[in-house]
KOLDO-761263 format. One record per residue: residue in three letters; x, y, z of N, C-alpha, C, O in turn. Coordinates in steps of 0.02 Angstrom, whole numbers, plus 50000, padded with zeros to 5 digits. Example, Ala and Ser with C-alpha at 12.3 -4.5 7.8 and 13.67 -1.06 7.14 Angstrom:
ALA506604971650390506154977550390506604983550390507124983450423 SER506424988850354506844994750357506455000250394506705005750402 
# end
This chain:
UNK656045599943228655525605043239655835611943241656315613043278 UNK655585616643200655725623943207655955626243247655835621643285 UNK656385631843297656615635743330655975639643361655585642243321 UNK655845640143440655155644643442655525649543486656055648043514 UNK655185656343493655385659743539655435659743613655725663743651 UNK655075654343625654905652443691655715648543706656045650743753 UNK656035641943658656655641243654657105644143666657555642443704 UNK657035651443622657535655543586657665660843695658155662443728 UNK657265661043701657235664943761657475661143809657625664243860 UNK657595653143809657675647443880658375647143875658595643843921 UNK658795649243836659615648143806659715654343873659365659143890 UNK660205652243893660455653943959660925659743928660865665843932 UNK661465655043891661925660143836661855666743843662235670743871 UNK661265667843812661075674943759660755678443811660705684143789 UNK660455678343879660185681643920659585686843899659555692943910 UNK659095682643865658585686143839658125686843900658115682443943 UNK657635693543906657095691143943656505694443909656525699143870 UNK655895690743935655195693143891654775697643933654615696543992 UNK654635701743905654405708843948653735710843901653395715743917 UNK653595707143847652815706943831652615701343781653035698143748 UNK651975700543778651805695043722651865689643738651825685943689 UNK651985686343798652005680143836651585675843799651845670443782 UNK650875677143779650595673043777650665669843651650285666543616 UNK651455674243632651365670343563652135668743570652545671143531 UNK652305664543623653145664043624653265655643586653775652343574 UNK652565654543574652605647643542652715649243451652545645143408 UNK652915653443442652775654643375653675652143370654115651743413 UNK653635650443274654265647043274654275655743227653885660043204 UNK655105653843236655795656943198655825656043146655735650043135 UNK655935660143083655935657443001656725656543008657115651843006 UNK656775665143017657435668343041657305675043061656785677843078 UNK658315678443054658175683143107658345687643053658455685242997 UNK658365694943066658475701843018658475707943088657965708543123 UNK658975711243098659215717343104659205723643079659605726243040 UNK658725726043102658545734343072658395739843123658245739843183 UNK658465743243089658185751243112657735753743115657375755743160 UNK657715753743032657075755842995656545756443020656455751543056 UNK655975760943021655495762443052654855757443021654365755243053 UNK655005756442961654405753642926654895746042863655075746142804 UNK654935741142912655375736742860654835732242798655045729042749 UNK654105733242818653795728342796654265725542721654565720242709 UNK654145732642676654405729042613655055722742598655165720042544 UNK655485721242672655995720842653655825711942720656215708642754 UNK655155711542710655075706042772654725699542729654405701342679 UNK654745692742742654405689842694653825686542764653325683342749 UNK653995687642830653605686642897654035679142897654415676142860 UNK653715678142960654105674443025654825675743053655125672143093 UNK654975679743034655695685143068655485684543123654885683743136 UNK656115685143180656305689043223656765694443206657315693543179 UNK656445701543228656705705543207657115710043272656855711243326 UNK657695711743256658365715443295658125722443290657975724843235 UNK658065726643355658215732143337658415735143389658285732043441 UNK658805742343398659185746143456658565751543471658505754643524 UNK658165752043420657635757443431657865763443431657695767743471 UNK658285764343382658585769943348658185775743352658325780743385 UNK657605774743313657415779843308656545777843337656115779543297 UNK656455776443362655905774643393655965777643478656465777143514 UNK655315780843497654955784643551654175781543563653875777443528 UNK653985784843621653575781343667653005785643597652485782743579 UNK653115789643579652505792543504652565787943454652035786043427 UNK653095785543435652875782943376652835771843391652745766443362 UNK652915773743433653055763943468652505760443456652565754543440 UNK651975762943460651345760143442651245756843365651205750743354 UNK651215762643309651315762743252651765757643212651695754143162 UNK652275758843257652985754843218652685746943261652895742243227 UNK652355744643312652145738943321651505736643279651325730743284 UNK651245739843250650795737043206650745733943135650375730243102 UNK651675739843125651825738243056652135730443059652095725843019 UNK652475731043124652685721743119652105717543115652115712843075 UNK651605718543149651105712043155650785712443086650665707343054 UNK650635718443064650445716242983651175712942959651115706942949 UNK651555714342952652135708142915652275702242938652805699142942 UNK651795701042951651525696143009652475691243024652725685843008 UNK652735698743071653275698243098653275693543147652775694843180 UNK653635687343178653575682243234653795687543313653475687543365 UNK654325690943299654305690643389654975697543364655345697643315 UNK654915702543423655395709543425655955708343462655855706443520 UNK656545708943442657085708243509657295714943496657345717343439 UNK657435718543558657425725043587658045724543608658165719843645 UNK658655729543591659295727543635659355734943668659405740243637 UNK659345734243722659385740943773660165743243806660595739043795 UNK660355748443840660765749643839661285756743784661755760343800 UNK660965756243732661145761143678660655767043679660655771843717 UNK660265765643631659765769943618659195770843698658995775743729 UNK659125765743703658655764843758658965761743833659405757443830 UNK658745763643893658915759943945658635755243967658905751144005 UNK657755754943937657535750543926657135749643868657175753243817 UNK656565742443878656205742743804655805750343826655735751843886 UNK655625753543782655065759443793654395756843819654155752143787 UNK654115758743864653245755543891652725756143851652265752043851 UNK652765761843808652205762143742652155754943701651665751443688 UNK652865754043686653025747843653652665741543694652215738143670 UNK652905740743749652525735843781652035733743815651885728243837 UNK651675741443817650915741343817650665738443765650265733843776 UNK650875740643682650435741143636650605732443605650245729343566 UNK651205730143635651265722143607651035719443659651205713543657 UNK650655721043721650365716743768649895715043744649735709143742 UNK649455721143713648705723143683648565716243633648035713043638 UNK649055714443589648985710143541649435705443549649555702643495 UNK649765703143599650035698043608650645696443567650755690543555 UNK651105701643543651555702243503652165701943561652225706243605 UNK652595695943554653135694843601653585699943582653425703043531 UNK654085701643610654515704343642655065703543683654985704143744 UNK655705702143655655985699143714656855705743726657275706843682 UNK656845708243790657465712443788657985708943792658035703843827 UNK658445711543754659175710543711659455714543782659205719743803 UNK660095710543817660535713443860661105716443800661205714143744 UNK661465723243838662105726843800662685721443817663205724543822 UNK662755716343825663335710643820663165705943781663595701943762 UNK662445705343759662155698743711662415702843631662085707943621 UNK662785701643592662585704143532662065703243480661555700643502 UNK662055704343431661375702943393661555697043367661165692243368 UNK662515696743327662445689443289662455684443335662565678843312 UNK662365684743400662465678543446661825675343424661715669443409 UNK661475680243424660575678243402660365674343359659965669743367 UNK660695676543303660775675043236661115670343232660755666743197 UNK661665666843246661945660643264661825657343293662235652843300 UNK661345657143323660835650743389660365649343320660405643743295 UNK659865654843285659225654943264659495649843204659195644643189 UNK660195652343167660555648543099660565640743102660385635943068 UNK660965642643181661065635043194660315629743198660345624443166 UNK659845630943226659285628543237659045627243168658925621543151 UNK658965633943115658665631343058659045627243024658755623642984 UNK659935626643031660155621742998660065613643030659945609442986 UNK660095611643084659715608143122658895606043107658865599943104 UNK658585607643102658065606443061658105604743006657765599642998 UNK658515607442931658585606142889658685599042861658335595742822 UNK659575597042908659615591142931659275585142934659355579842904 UNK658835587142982658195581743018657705580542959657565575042935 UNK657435587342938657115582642855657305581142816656965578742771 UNK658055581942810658165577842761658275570442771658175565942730 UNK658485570042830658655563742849658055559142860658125553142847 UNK657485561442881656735558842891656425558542805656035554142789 UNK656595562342770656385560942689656685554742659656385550642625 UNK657295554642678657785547342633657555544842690656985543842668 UNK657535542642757657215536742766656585533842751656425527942748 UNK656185540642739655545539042715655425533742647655265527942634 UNK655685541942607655915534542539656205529342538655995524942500 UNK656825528142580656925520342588656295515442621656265509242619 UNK655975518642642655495513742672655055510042614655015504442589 UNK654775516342608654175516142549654515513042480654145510642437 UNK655065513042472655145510542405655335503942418655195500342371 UNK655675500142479655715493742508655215488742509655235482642498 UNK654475495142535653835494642557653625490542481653395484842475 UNK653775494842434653225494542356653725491142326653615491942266 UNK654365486742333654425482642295654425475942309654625471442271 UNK654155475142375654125469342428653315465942405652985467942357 UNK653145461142447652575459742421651875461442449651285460042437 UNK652155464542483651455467942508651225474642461650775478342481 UNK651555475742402651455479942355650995488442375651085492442420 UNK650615488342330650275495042342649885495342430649905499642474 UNK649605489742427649285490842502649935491642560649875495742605 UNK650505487642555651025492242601651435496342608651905497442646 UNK651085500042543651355506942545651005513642559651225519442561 UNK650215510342572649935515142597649715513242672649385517542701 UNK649825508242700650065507342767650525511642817650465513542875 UNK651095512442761651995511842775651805520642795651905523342850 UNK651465523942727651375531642723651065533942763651195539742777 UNK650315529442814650035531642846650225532842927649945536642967 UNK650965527042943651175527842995651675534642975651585539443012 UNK652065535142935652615538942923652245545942933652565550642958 UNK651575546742914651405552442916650895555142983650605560542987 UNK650905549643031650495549343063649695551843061649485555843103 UNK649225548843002648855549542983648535543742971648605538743006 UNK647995544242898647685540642879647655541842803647585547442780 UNK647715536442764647675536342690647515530542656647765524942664 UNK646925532842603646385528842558646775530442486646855535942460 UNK647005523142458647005523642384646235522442372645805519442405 UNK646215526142308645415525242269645835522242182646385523542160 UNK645275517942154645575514542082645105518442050644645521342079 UNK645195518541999645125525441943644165527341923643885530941882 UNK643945523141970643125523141965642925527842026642425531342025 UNK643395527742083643225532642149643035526542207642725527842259 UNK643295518842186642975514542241643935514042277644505513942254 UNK643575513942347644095511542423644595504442386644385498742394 UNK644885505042369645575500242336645935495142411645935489242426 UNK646255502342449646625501342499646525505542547646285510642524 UNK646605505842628646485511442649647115508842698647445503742687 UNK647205514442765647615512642829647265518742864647045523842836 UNK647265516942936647095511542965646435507942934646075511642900 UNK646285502742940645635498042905645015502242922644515500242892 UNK644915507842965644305509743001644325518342933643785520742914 UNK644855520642914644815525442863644345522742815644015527042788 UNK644195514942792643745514242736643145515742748642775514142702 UNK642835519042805642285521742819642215528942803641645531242810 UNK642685532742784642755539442780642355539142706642485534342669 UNK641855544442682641605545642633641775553942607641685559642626 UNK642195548642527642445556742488642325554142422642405548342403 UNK642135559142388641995558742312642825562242287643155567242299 UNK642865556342250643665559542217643615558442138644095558742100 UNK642875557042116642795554542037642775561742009642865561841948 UNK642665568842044642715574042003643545578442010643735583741987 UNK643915573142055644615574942053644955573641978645035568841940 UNK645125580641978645805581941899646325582541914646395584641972 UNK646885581341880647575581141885647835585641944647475590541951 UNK648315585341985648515589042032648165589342105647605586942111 UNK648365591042141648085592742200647425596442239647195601642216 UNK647225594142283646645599342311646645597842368646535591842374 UNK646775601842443646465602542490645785605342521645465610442509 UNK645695599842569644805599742587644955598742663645495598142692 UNK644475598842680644145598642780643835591942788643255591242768 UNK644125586842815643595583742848643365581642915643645576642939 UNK642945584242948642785586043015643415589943046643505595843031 UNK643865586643091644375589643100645125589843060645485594743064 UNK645295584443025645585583742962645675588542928645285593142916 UNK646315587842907646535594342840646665585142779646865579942805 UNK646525585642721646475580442698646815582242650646655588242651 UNK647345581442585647695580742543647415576642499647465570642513 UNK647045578242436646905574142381647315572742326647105576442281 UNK647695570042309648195569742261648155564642204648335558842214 UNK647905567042140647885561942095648405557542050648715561242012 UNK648555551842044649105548042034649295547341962648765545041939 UNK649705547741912650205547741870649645543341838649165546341812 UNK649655538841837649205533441786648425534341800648025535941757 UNK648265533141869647455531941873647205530441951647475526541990 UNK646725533941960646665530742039646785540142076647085544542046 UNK646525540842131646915546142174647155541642260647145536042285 UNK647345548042274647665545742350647495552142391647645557942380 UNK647175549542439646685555142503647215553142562647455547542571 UNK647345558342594648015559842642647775563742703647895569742709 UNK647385559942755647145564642829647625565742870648055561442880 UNK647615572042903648035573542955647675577643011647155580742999 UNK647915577743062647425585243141647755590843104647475596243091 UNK648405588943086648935596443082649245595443001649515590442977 UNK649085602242969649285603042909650095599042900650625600542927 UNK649945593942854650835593942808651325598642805651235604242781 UNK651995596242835652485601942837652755601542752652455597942711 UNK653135604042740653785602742704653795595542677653555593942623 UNK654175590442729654585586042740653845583142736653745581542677 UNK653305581942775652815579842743652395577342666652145572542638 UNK652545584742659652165582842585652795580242529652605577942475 UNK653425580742543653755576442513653685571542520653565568142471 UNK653735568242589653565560442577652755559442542652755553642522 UNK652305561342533651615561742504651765559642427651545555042392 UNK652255565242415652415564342316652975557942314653165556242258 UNK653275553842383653685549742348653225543342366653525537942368 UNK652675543142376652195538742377651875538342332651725532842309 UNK651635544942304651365544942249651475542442165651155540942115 UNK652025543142186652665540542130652475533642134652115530742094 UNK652775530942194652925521842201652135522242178652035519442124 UNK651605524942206651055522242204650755519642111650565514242089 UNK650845526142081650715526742025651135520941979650855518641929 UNK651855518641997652195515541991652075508541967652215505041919 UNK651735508142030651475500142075650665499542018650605496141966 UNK650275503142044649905500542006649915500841914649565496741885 UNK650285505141877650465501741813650695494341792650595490641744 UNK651135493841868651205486041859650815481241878650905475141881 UNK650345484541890649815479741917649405478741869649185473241853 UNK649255485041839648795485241774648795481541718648315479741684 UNK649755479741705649875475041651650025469341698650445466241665 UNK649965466441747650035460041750649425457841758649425451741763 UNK648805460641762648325459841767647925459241704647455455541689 UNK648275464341667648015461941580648315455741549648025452241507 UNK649175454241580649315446341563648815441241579648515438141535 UNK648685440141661648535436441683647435435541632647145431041603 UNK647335439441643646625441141597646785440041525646225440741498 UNK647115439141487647245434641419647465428241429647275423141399 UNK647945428741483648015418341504647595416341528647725410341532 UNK647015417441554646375414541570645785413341504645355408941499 UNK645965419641453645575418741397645725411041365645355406641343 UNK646575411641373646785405841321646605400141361646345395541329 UNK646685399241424646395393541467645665391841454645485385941460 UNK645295395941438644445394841441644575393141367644245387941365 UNK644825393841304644835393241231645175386641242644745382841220 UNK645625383241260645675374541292645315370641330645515364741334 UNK644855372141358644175371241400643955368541327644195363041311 UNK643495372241278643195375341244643255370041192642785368641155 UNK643945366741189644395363541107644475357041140644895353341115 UNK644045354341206644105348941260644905347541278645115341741279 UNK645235352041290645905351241299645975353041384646385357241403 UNK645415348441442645295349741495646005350341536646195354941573 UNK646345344441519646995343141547647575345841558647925345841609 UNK647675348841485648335355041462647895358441499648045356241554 UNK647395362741510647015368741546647275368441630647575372341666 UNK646985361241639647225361841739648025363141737648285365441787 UNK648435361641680649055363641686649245369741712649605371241760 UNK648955372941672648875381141664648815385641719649135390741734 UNK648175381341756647775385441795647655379241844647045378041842 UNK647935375641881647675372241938646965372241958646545367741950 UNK646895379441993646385379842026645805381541978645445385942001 UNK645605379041914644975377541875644705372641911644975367241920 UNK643945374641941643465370341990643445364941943643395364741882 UNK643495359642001643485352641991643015348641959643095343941921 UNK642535351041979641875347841973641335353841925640725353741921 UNK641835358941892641055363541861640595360741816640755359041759 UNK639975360041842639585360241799639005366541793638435365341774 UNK639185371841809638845377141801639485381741768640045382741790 UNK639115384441696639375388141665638885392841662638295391541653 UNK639185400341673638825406441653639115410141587639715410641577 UNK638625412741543638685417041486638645423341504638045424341493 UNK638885429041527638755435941550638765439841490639235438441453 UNK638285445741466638575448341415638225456841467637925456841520 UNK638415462341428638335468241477639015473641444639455472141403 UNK638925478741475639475484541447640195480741483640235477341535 UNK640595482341445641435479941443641375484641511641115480841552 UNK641465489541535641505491441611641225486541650641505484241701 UNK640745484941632640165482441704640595473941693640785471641747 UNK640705471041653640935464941642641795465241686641925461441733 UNK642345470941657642755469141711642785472641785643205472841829 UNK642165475041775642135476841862641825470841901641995469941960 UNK641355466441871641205459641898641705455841882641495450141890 UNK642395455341859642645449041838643285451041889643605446241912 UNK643515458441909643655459441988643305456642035643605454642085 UNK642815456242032642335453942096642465447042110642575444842166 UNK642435443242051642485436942037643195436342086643225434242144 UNK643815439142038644295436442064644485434542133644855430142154 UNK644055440142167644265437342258643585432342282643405431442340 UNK643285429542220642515427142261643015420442301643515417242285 UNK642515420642366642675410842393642475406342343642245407142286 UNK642615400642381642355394442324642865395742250643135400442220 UNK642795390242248642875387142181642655390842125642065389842110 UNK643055395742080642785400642011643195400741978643745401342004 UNK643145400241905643695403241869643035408541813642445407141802 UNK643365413641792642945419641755643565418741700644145416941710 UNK643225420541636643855422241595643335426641535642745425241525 UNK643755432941495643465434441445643215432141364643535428441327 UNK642905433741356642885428541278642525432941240641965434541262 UNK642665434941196642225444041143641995446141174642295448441223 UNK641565446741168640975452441208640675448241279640105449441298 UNK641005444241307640505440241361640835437841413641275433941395 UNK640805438641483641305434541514640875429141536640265429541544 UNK641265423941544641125416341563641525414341598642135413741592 UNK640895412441671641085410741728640875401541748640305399141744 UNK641415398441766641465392341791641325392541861641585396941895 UNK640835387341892640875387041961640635380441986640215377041957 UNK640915378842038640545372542060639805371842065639465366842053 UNK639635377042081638855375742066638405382242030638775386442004 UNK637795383542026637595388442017637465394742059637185399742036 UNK637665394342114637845398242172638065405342133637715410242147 UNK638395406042104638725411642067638135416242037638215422342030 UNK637705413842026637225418542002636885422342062636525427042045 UNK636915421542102636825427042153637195432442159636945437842176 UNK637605431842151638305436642143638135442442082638175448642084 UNK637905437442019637775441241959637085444641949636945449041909 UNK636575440842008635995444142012636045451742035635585455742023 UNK636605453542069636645459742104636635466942069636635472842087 UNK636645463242005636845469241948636405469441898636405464541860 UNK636035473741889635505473241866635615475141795635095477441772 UNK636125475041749636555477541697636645471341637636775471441576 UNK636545467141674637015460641648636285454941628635755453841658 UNK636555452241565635855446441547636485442841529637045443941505 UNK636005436541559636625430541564636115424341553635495424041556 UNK636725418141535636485413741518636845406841546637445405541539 UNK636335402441583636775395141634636645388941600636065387841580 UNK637045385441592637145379641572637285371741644637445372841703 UNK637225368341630637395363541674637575356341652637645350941681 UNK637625358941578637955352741546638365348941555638855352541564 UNK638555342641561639045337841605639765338841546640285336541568 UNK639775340541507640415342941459640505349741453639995353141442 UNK641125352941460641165359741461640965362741395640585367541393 UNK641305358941322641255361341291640475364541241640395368941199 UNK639875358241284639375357941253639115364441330638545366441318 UNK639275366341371638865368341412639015376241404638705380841430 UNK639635376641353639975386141342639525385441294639155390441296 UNK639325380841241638835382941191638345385741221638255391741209 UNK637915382441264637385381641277637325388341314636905392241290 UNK637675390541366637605395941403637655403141370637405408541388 UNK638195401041297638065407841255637535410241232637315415941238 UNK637215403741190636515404641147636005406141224635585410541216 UNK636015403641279635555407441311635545414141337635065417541355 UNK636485415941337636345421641375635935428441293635455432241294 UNK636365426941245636045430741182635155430741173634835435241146 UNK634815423441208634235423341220633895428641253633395431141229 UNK634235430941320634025434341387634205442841355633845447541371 UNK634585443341327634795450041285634465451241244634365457241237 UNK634155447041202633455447841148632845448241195632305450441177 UNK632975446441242632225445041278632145450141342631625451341373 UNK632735452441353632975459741399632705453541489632345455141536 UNK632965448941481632955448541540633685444841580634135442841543 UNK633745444141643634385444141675634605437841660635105438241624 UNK634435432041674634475425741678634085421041632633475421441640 UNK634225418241602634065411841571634345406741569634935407741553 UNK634195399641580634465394641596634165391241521633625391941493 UNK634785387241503634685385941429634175378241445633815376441398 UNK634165375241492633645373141489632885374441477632485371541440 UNK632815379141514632275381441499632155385941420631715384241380 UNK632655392041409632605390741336632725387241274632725390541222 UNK632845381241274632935376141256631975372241246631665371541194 UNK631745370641315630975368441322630605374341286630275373441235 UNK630675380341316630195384341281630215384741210629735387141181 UNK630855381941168630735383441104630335378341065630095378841009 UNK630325373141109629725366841072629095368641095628585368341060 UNK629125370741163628235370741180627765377841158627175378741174 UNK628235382741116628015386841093627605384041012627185387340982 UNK627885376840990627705374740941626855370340946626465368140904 UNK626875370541019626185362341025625765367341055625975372641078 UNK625105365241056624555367741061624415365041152624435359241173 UNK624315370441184624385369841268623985363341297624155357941321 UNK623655365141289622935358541312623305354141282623535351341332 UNK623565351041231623685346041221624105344041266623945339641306 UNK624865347941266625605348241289625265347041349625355341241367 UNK624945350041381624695349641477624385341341482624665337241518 UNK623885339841448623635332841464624285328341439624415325441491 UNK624715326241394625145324341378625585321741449625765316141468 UNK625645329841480626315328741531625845327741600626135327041654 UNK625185327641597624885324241665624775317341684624755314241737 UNK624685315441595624575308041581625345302541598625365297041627 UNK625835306141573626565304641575626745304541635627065299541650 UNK626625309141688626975308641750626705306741807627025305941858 UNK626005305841800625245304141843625575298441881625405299241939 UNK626075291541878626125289341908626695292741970626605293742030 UNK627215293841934627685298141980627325302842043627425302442104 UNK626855307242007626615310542044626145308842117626085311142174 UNK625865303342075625315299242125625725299242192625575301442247 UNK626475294842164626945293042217627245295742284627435293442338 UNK627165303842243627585306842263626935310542323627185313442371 UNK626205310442321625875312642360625855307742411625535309942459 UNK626045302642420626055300242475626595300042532626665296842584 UNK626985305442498627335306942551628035302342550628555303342582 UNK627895297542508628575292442513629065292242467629315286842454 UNK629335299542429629945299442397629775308642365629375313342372 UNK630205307342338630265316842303630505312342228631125312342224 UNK630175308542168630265306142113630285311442057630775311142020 UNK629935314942049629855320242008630535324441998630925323641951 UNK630595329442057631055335442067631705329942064632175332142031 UNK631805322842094632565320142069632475316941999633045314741990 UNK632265316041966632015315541904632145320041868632545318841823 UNK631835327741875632085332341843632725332941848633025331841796 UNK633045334341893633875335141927634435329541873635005329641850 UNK633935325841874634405320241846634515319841777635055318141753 UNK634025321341745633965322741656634095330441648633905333141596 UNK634405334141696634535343041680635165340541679635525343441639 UNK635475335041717636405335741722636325327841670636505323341708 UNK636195325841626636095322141578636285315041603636665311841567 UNK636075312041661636075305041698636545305641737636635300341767 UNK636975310641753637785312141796637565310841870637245315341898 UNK637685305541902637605303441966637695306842004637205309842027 UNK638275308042027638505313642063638335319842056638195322342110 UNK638255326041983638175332142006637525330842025637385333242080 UNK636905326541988636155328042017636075326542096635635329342130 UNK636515322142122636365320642184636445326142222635985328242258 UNK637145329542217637575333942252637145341142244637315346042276 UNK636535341242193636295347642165635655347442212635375352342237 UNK635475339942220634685338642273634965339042334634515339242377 UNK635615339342361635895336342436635695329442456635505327142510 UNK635765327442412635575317342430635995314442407636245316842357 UNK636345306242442636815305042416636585302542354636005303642338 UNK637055298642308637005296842256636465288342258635945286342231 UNK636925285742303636325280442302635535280542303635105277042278 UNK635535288242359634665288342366634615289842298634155286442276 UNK634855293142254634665296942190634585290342129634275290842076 UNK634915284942150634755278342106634395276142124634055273142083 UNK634185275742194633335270342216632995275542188632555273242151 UNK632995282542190632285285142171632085284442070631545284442040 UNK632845284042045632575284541974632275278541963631815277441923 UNK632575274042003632355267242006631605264342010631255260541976 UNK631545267142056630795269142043630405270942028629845268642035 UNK630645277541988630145281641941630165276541884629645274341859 UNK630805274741863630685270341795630175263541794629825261741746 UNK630235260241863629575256341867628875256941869628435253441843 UNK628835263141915628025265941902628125267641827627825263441794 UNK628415271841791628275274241741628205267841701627625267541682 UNK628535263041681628595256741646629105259441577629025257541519 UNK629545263541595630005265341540630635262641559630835259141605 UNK631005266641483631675261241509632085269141482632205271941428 UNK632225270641572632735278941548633345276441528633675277841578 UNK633575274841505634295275041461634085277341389634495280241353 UNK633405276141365633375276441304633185284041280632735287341306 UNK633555285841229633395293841233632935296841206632965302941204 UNK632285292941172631815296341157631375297541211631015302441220 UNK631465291641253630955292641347631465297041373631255299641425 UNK631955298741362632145304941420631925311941378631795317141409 UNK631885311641314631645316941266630875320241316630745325441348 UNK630505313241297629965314641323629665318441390629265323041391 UNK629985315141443630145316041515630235323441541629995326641588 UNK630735325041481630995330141482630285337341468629965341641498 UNK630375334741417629705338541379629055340841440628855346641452 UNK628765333341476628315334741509628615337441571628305341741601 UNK629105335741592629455341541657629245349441638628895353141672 UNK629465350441595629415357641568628785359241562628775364041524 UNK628365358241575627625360241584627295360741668626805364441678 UNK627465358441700627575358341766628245355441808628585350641788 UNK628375358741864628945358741902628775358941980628615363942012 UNK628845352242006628735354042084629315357242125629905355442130 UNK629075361142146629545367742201629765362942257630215365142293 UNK629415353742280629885351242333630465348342305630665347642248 UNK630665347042361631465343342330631455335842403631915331742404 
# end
């Protein structure tokens, strides 16, 4: 910390005493300068302590010559008495009482360089200290950013080092990382930040906006403005930071083409080599999504994706990302975005269910709406062909027994029926899709196939079945 006059005056040594301005002895020391001169401004850059014998200075002009210091916005007067003067002059210390301009009398045994060699020593002492607080800094931070706590512990590392608070933003203006966790509440627009720096206010905060080498900025709160030694460590963060995330950027573009090539082995039924790849490809997907939407909005959801819970794999494929999930759960996620027309499959083979979910999501994009389930555009493209009244008595006549059944309260035949010919006879996902075990899901087809008097294995009665489902759908389960 700086040299203050309040210090500079407690040194026993130098036998200073303060005889006005008490109340700015907290002001620091740049350094010191020795003059005469009546009028030094030109030759001051301010925060001096300035030496003088008061040569030529009187109780007439003492006033004057104290004003010219405080415009050079001079730190503090040392007065050495004994020569010129026997004491400081009282004009003088009236007129630095007035404005609180310290003052401290110089004894005729203190010399001036004694002064000057305390004040040297102090600023070299300081010097010292930041530098030594800068290289530890950077050793931290670069320890910090090549360790694995990567970019987020380096803006941790910066926010203790600086005793503050600091928000990385990723190159859209969204909260990336923050420290402490309660800064991600702070609201700043940094999307109209351009290259370089800008300081701003927030509430009591002096805040440092600093935009990063590749992409992204970095917001820097403090009570008390950045020294020096401060805003150096700021730019050697900024560095690692900018650093860190380039490497993030391309391992993230690796890892987003090895998922392409994983979903293109999906795709070529090469399920096996794929779990190689990628382990964690959900076990059980039978919900495939077709997403199509602007290339922004697609990998800003396929970020989203990446940290979702559950069971997901997302991968790109031309213009569309396609998302795997254990169930159809995921479309809630995708409902949120009102940008995106997509298309679900639930086909019990992957490769027939990426077809299926493409041609529907291209459906929902011709048809400008969010969701389509290729089942359903799939039904609608036949029953757009039959004449209604017919198609309706058809599928009342067809399911009239099921239905009968099902009003008495003693099974749900229909809705597991449907469930069961949407996942193409797959025991398990239809059960797991109704929440019933699998066995209940065999007594009930079991039954429908006896009231009905069909024989479902055969695929022109599941054709059918199918057909009249799609004309009505009971909402129980």
């Amino acid at each position: 910390m700086a040299l203050t006059l309040r210090a500079l005056a407690a040194e026993p040594a130098l036998g200073l005493r303060v005889v006005a301005g008490a109340a700015g002895l907290d002001r620091q020391i740049g350094w010191v300068h020795p003059t005469e001169l009546t009028d030094p401004q030109p030759f001051l850059e301010g925060g001096e302590l300035l030496l003088t014998t008061g040569l030529a200075l009187d109780d007439a002009t003492a006033a004057a010559y104290l004003r010219r210091l405080v415009d050079a916005d001079v730190a503090g007067l040392g007065f050495g008495v004994g020569l010129s003067h026997e004491q400081v002059p009282d004009a003088l210390v009236a007129a630095a009482d007035e404005v609180g301009f310290p003052v401290l009398e110089v004894s005729r045994r203190t010399p001036f360089i004694a002064i000057t060699r305390a004040v040297s020593r102090a600023v070299a002492a300081e010097e010292y200290a930041a530098t030594v607080r800068i290289g530890r800094a950077q050793q931290e931070l670069t320890r910090t950013a090549v360790g694995r706590s990567g970019a987020g512990g380096v803006v941790r590392r910066l926010a203790r080092l600086i005793d503050g608070w600091v928000i990385l933003y990723d190159s859209a203006g969204r909260v990336r990382e923050a420290a402490p966790a309660k800064a991600r509440a702070i609201d700043l627009d940094v999307t109209t930040l351009r290259a370089g720096t800008r300081v701003i206010s927030h509430g009591d905060d002096e805040v440092v906006l600093q935009t990063l080498h590749t992409r992204g900025a970095l917001a820097v709160g403090t009570t008390e403005p950045l020294d020096s030694t401060g805003r150096h460590i700021v730019n050697t963060a900024v560095s690692l930071l900018s650093l860190a995330l380039e490497q993030d950027r391309a391992q993230r573009t690796a890892q987003s083409r090895l998922r392409t090539g994983v979903l293109e082995l999906l795709a070529a039924g090469q399920e096996d080599l794929a779990r190689e790849v990628v382990p964690e490809i959900p076990q059980n997907a039978y919900a495939v999504l077709a997403i199509t939407g602007s290339k922004a909005a697609r990998n800003a959801l396929y970020e989203r994706l990446e940290n979702a819970t559950g069971q997901v794999f997302a991968a790109h494929r031309e213009d569309k990302l396609i998302v795997l999930a254990e169930d159809d759960h995921i479309t809630a996620t995708v409902a949120e975005a009102s940008e995106f027309h997509c298309g679900l499959s639930t086909a019990a083979e992957f490769p027939t269910a990426l077809r299926q979910a493409e041609e529907a999501a291209e459906a929902a994009r011709a048809q400008r709406i969010p969701l389509l389930r290729y089942a359903d555009h799939a039904g609608a493209g036949l029953l757009s062909l039959l004449e209604p009244q017919a198609a309706q008595a058809f599928s009342e006549q067809l399911l009239a027994p099921i239905r009968e059944f099902d009003r008495t309260g003693r099974g749900n035949l229909e809705v597991s029926l449907h469930s069961w010919l949407e996942h193409h006879g797959h025991w398990d996902l239809a059960a797991t899709k109704l929440g019933v075990h699998r066995h209940t899901l065999r007594n009930r087809i079991t039954k429908a196939a006896e009231l009905l008097g069909r024989d479902l294995e055969a695929p022109g009665v599941r054709a059918e079945l199918w057909f009249a489902l799609q004309l009505k759908q009971s909402p129980a389960r």
